[in-house]
mmCIF file of the N, C-alpha and C atoms, coordinates in Angstrom:
data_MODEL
# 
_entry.id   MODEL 
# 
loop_
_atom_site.group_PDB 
_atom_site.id 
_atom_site.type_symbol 
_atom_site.label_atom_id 
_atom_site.label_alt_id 
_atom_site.label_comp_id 
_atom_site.label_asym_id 
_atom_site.label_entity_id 
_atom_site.label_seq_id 
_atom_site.pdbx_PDB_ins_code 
_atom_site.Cartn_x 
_atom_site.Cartn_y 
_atom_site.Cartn_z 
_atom_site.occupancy 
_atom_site.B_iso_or_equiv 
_atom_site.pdbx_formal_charge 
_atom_site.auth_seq_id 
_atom_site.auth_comp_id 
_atom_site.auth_asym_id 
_atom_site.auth_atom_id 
_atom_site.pdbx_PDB_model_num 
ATOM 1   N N  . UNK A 1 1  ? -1.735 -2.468  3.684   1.00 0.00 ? 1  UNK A N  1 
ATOM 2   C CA . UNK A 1 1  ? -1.144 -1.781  2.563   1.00 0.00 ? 1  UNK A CA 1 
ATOM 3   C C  . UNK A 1 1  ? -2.252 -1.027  1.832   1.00 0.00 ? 1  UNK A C  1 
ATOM 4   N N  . UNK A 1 2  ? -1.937 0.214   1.579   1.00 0.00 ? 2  UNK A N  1 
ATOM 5   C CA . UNK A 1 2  ? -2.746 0.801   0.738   1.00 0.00 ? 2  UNK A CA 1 
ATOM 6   C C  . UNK A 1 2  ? -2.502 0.631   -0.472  1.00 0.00 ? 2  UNK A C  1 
ATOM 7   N N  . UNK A 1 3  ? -3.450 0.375   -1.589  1.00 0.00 ? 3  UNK A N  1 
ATOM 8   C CA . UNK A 1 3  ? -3.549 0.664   -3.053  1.00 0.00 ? 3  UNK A CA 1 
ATOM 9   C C  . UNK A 1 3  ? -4.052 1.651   -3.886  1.00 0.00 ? 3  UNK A C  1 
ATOM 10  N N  . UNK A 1 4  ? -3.490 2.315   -4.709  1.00 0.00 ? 4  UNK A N  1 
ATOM 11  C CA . UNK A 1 4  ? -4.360 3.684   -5.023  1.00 0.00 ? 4  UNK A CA 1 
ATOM 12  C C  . UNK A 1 4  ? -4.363 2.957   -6.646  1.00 0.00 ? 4  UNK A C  1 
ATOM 13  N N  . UNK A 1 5  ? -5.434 3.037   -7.038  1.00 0.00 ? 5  UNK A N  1 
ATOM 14  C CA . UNK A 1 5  ? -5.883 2.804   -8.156  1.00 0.00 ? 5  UNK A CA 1 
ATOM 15  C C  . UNK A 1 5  ? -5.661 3.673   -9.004  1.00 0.00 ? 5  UNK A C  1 
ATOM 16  N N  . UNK A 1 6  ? -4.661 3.958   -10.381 1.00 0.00 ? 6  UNK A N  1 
ATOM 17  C CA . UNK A 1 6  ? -4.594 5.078   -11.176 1.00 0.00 ? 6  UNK A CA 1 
ATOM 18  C C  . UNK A 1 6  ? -5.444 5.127   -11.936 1.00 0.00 ? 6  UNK A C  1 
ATOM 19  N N  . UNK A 1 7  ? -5.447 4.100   -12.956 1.00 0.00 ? 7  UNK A N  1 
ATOM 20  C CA . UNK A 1 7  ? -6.430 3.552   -13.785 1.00 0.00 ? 7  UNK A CA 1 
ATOM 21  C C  . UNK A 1 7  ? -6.852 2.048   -13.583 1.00 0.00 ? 7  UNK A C  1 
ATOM 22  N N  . UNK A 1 8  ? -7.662 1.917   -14.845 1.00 0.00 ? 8  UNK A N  1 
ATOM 23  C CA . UNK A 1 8  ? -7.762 0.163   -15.116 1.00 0.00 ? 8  UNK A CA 1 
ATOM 24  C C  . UNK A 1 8  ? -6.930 -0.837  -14.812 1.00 0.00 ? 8  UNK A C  1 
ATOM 25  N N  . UNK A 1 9  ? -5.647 -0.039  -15.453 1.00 0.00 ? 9  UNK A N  1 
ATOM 26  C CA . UNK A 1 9  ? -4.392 -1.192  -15.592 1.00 0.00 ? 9  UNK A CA 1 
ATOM 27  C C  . UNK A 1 9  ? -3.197 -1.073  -15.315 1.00 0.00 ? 9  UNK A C  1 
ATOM 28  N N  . UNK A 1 10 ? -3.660 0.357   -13.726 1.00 0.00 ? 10 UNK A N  1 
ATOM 29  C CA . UNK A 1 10 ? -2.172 0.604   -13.125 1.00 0.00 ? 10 UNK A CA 1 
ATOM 30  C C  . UNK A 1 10 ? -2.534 1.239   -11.419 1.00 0.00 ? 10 UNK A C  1 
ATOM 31  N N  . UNK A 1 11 ? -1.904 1.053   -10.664 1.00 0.00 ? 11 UNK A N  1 
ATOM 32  C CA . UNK A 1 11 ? -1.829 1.240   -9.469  1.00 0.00 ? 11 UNK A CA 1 
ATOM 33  C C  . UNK A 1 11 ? -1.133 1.211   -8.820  1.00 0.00 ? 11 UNK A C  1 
ATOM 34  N N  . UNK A 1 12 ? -0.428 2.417   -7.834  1.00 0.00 ? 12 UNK A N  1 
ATOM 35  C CA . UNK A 1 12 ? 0.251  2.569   -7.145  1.00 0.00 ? 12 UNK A CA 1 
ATOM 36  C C  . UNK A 1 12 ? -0.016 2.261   -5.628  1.00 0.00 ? 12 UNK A C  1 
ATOM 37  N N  . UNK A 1 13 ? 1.211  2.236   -4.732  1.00 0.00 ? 13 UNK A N  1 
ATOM 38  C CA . UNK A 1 13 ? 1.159  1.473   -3.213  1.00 0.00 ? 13 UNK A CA 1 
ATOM 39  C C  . UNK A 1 13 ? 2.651  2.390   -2.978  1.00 0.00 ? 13 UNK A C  1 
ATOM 40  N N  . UNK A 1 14 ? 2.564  2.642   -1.617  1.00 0.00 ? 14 UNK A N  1 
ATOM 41  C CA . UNK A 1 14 ? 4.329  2.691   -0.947  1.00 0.00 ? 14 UNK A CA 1 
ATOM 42  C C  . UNK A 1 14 ? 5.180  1.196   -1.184  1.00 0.00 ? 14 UNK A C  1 
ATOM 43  N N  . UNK A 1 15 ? 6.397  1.644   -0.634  1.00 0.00 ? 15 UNK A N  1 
ATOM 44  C CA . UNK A 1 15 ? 6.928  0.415   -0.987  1.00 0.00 ? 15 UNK A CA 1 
ATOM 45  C C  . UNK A 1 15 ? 6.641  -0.888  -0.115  1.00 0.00 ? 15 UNK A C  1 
ATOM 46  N N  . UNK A 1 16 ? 6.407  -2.439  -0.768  1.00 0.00 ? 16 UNK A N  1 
ATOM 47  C CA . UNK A 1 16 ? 5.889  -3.372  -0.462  1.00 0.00 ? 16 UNK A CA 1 
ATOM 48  C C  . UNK A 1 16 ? 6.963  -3.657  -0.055  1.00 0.00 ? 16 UNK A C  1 
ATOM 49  N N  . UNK A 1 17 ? 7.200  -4.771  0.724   1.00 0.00 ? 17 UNK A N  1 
ATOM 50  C CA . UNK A 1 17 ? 7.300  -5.803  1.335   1.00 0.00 ? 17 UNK A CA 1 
ATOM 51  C C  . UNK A 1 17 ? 7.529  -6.885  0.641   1.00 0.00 ? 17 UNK A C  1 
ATOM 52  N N  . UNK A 1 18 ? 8.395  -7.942  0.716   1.00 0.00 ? 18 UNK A N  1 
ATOM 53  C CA . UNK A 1 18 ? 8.680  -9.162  0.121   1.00 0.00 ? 18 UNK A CA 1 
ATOM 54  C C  . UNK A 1 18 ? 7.199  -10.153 0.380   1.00 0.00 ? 18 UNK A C  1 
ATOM 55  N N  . UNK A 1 19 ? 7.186  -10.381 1.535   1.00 0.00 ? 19 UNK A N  1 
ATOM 56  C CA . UNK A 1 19 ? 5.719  -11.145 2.195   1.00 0.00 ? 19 UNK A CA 1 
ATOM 57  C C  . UNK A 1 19 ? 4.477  -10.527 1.564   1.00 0.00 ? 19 UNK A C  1 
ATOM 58  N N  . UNK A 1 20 ? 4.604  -9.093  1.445   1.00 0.00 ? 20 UNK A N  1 
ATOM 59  C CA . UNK A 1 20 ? 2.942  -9.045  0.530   1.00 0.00 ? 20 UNK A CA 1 
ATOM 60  C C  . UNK A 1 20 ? 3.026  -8.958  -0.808  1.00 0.00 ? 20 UNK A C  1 
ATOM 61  N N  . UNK A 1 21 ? 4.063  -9.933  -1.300  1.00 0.00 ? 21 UNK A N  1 
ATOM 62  C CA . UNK A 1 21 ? 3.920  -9.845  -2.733  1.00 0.00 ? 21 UNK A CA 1 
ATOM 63  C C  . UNK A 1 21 ? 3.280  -11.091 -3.058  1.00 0.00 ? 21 UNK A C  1 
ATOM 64  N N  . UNK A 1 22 ? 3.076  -12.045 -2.189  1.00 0.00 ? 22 UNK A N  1 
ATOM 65  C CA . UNK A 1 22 ? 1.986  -13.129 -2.424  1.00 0.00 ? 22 UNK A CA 1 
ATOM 66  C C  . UNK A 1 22 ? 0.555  -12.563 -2.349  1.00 0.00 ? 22 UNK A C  1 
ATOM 67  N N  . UNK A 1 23 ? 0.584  -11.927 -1.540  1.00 0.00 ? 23 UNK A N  1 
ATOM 68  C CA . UNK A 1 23 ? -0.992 -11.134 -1.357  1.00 0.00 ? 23 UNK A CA 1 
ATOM 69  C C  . UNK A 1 23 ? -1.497 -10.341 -2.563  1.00 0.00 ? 23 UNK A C  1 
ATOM 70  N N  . UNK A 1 24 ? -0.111 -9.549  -3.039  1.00 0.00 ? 24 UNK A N  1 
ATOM 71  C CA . UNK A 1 24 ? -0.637 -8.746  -4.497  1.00 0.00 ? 24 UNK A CA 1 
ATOM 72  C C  . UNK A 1 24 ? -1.015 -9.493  -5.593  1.00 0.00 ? 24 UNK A C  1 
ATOM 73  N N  . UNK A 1 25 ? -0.130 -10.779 -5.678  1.00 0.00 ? 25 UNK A N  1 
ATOM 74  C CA . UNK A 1 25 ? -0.497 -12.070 -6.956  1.00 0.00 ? 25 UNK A CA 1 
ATOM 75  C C  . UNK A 1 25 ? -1.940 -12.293 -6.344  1.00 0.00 ? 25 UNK A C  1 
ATOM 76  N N  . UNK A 1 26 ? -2.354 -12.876 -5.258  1.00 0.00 ? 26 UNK A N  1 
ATOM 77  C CA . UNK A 1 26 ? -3.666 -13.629 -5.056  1.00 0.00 ? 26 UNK A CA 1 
ATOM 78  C C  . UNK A 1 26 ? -5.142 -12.040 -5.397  1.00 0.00 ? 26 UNK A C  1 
ATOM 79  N N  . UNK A 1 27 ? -4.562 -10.935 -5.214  1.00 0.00 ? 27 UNK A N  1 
ATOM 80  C CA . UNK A 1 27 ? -5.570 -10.398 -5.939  1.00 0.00 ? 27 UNK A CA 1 
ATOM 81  C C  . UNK A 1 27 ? -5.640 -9.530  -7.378  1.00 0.00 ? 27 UNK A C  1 
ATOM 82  N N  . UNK A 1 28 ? -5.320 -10.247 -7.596  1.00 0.00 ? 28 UNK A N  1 
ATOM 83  C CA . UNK A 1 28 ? -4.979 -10.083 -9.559  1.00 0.00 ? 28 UNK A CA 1 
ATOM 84  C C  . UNK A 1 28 ? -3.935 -9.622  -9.903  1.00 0.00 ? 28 UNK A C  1 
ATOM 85  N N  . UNK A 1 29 ? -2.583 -9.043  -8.861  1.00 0.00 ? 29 UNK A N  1 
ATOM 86  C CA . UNK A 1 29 ? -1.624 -8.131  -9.915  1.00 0.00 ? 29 UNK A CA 1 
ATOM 87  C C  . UNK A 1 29 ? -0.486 -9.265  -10.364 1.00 0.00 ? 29 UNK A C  1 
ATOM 88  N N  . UNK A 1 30 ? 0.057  -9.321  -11.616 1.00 0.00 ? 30 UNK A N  1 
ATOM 89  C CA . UNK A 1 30 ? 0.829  -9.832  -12.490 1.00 0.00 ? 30 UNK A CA 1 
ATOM 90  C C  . UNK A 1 30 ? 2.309  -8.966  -12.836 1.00 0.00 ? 30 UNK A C  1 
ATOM 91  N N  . UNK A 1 31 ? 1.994  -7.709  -12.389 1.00 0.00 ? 31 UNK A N  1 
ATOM 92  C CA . UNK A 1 31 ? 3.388  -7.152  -12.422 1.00 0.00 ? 31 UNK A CA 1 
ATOM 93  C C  . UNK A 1 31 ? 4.193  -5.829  -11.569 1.00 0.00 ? 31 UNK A C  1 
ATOM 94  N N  . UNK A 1 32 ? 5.186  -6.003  -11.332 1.00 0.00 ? 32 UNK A N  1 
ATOM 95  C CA . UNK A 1 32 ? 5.653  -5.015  -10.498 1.00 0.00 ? 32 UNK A CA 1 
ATOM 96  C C  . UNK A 1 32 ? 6.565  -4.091  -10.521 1.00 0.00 ? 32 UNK A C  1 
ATOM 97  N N  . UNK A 1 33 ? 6.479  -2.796  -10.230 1.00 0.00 ? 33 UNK A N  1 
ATOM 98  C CA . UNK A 1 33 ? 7.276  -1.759  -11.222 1.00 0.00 ? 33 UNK A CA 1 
ATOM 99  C C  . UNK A 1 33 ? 7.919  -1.017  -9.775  1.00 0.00 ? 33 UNK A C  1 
ATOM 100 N N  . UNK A 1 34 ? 9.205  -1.477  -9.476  1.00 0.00 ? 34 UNK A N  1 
ATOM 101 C CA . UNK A 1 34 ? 9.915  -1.149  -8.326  1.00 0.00 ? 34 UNK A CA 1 
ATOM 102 C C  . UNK A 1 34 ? 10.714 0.100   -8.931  1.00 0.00 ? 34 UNK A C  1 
ATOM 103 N N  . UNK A 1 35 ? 10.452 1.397   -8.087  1.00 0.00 ? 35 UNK A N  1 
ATOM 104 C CA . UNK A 1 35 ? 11.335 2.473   -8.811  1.00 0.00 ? 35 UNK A CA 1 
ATOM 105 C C  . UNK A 1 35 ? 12.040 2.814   -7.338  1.00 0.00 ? 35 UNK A C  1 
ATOM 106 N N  . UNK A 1 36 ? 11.982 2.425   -6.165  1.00 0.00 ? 36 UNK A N  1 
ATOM 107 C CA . UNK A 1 36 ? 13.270 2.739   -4.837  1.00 0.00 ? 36 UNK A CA 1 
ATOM 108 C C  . UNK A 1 36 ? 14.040 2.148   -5.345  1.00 0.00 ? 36 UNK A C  1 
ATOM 109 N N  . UNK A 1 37 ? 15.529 3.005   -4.938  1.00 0.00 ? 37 UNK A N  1 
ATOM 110 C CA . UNK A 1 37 ? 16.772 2.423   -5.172  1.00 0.00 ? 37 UNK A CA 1 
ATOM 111 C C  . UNK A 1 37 ? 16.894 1.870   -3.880  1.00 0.00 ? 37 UNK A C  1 
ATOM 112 N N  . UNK A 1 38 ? 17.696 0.657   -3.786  1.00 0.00 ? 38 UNK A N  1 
ATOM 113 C CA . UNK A 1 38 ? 18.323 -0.638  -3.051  1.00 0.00 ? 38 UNK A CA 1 
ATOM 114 C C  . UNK A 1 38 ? 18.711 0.440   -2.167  1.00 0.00 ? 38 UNK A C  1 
ATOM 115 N N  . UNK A 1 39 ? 19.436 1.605   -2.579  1.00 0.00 ? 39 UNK A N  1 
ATOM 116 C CA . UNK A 1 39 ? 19.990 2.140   -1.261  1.00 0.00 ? 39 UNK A CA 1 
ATOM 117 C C  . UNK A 1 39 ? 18.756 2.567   -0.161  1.00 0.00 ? 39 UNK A C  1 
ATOM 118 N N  . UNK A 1 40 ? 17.496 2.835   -0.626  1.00 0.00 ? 40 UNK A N  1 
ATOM 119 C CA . UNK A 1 40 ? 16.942 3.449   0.362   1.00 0.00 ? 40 UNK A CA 1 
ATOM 120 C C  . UNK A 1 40 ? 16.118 2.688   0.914   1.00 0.00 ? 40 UNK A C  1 
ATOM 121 N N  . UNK A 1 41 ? 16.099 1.041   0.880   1.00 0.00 ? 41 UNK A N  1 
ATOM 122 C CA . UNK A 1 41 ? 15.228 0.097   1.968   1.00 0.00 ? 41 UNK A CA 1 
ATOM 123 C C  . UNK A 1 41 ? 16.260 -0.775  2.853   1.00 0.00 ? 41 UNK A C  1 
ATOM 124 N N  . UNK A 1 42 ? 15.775 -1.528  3.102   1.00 0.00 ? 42 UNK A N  1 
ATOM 125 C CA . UNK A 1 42 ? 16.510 -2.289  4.345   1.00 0.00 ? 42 UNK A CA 1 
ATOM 126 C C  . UNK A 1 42 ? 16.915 -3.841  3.749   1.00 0.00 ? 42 UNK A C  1 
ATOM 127 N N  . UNK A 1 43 ? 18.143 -4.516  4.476   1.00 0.00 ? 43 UNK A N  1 
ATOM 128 C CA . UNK A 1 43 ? 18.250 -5.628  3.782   1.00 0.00 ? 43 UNK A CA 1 
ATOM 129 C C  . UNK A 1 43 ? 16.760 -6.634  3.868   1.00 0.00 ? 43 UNK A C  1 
ATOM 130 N N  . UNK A 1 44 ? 17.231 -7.153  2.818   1.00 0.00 ? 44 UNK A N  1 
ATOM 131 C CA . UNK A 1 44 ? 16.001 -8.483  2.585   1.00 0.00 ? 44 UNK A CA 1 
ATOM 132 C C  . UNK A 1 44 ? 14.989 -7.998  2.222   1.00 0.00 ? 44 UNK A C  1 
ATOM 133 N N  . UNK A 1 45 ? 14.573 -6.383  1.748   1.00 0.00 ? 45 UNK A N  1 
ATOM 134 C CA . UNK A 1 45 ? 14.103 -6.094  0.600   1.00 0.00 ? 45 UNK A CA 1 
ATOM 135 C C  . UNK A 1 45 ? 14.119 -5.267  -0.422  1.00 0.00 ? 45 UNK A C  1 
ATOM 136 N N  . UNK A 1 46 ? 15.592 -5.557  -1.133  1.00 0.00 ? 46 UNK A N  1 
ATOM 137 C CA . UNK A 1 46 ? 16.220 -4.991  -2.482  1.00 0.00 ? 46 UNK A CA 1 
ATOM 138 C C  . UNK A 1 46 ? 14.888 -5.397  -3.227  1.00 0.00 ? 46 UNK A C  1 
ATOM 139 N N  . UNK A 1 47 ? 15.478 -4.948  -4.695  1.00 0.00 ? 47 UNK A N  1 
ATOM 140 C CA . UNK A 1 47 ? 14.618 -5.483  -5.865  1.00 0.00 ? 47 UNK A CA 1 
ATOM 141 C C  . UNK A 1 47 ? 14.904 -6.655  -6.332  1.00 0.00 ? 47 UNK A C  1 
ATOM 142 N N  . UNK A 1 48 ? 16.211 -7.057  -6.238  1.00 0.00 ? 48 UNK A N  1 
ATOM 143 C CA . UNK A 1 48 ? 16.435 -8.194  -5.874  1.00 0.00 ? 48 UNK A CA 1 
ATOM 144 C C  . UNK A 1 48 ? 15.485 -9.474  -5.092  1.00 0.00 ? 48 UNK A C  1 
ATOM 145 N N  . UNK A 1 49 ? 15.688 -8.872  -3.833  1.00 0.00 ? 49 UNK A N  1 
ATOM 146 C CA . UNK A 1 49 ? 14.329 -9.768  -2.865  1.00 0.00 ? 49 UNK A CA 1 
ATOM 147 C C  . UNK A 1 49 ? 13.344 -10.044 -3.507  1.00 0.00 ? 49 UNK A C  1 
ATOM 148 N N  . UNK A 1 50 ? 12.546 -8.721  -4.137  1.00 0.00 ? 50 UNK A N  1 
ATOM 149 C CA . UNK A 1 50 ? 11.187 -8.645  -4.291  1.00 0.00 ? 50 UNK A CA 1 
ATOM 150 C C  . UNK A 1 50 ? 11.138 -9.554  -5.890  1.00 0.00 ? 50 UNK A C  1 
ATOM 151 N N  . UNK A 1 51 ? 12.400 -9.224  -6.722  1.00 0.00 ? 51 UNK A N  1 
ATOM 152 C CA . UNK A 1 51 ? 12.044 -10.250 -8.051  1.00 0.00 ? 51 UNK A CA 1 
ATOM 153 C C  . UNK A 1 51 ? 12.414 -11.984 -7.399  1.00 0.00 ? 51 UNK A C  1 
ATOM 154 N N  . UNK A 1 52 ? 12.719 -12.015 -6.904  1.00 0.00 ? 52 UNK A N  1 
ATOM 155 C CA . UNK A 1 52 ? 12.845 -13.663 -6.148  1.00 0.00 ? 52 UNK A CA 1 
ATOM 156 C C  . UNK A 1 52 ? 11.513 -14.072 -5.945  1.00 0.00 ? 52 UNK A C  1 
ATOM 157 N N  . UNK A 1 53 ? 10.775 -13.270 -5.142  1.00 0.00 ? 53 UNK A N  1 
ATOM 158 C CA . UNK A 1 53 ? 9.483  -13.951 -4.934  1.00 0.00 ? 53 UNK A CA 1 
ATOM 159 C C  . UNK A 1 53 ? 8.285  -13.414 -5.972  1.00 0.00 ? 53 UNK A C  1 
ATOM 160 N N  . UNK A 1 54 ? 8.681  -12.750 -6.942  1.00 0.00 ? 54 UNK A N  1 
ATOM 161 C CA . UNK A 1 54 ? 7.485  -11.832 -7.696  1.00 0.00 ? 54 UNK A CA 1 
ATOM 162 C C  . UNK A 1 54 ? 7.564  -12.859 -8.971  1.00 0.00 ? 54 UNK A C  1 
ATOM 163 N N  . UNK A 1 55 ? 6.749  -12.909 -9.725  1.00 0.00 ? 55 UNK A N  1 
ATOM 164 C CA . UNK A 1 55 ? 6.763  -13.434 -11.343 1.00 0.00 ? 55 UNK A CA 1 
ATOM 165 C C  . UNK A 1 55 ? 7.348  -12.319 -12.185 1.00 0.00 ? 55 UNK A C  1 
ATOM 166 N N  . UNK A 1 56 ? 7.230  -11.073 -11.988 1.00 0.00 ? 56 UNK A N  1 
ATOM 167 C CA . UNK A 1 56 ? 7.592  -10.259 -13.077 1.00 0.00 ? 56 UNK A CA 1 
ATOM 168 C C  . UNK A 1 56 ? 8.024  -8.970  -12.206 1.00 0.00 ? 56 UNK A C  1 
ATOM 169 N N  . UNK A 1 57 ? 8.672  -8.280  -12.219 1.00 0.00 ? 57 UNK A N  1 
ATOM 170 C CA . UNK A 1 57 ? 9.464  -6.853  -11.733 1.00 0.00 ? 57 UNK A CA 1 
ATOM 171 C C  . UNK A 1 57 ? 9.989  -6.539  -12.682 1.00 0.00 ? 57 UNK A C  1 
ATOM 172 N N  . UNK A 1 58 ? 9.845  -5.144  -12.802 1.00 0.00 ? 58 UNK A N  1 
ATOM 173 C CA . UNK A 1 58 ? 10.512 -4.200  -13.810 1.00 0.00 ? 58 UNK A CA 1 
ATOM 174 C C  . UNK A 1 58 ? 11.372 -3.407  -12.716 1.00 0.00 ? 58 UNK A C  1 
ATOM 175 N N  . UNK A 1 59 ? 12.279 -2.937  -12.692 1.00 0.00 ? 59 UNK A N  1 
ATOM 176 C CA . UNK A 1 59 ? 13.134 -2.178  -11.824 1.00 0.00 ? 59 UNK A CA 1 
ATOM 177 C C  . UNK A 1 59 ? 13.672 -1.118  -12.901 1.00 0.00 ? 59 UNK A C  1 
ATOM 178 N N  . UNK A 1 60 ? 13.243 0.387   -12.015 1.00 0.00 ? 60 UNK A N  1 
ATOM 179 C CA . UNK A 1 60 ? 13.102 1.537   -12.856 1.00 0.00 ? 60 UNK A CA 1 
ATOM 180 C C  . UNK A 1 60 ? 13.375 2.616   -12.441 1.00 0.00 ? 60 UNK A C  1 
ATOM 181 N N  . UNK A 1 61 ? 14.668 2.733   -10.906 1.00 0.00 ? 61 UNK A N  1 
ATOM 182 C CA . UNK A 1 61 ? 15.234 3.651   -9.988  1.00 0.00 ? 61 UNK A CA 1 
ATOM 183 C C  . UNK A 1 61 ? 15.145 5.338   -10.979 1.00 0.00 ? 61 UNK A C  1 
ATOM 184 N N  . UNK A 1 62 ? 14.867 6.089   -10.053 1.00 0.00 ? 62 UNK A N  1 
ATOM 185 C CA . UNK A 1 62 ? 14.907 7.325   -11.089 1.00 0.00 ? 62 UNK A CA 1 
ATOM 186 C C  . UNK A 1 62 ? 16.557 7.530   -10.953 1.00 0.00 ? 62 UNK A C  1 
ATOM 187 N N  . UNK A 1 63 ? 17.049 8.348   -11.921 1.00 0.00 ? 63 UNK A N  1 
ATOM 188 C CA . UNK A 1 63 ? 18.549 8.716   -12.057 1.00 0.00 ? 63 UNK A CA 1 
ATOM 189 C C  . UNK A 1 63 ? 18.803 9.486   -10.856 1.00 0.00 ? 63 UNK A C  1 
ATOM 190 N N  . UNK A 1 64 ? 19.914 9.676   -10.755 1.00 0.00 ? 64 UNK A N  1 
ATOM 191 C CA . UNK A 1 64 ? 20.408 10.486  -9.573  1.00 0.00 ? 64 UNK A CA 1 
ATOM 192 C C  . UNK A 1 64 ? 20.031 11.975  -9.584  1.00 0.00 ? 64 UNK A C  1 
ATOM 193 N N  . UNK A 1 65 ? 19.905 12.542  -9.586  1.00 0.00 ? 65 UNK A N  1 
ATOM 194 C CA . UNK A 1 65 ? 19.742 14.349  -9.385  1.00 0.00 ? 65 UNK A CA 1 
ATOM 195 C C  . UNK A 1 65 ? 18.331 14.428  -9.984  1.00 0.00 ? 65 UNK A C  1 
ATOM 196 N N  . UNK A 1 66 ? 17.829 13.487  -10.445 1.00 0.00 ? 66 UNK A N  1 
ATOM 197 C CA . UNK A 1 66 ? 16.028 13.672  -11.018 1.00 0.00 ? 66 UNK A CA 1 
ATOM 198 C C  . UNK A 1 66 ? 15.047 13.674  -9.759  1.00 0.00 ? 66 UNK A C  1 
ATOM 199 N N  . UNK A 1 67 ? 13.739 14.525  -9.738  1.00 0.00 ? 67 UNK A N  1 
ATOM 200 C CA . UNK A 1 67 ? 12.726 15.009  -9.036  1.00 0.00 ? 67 UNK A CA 1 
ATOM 201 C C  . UNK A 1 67 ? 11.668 13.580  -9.254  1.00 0.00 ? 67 UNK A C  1 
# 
């Protein structure tokens, strides 16, 4: 998985994986800001999935007809 570092206290990745969200906790991240909508991944990893195994998810789909 790639990580792109924005700043200090934010960083972006493509979309993760349920399984490497243990990997993101064990190297410091505490929170997760899921903006794919459910429609566009595969079952067993909604945001759903990913807040099951995450401590914290924010879920933040952009609106429909937005860039």
């Amino acid at each position: 998985m790639i990580i792109n570092q924005l700043s200090k206290d934010f960083s972006a990745s493509a979309q993760i994986s349920v399984a490497e969200v243990q990997d993101l906790a064990a190297r410091g991240f505490t929170t997760i800001v899921c903006s794919r909508p459910d429609r566009e991944v595969s079952a067993g990893e909604t945001s759903q999935d990913i807040q099951q195994a995450a401590a914290r998810v924010e879920f933040s789909p952009p609106a429909a007809g937005s860039q």
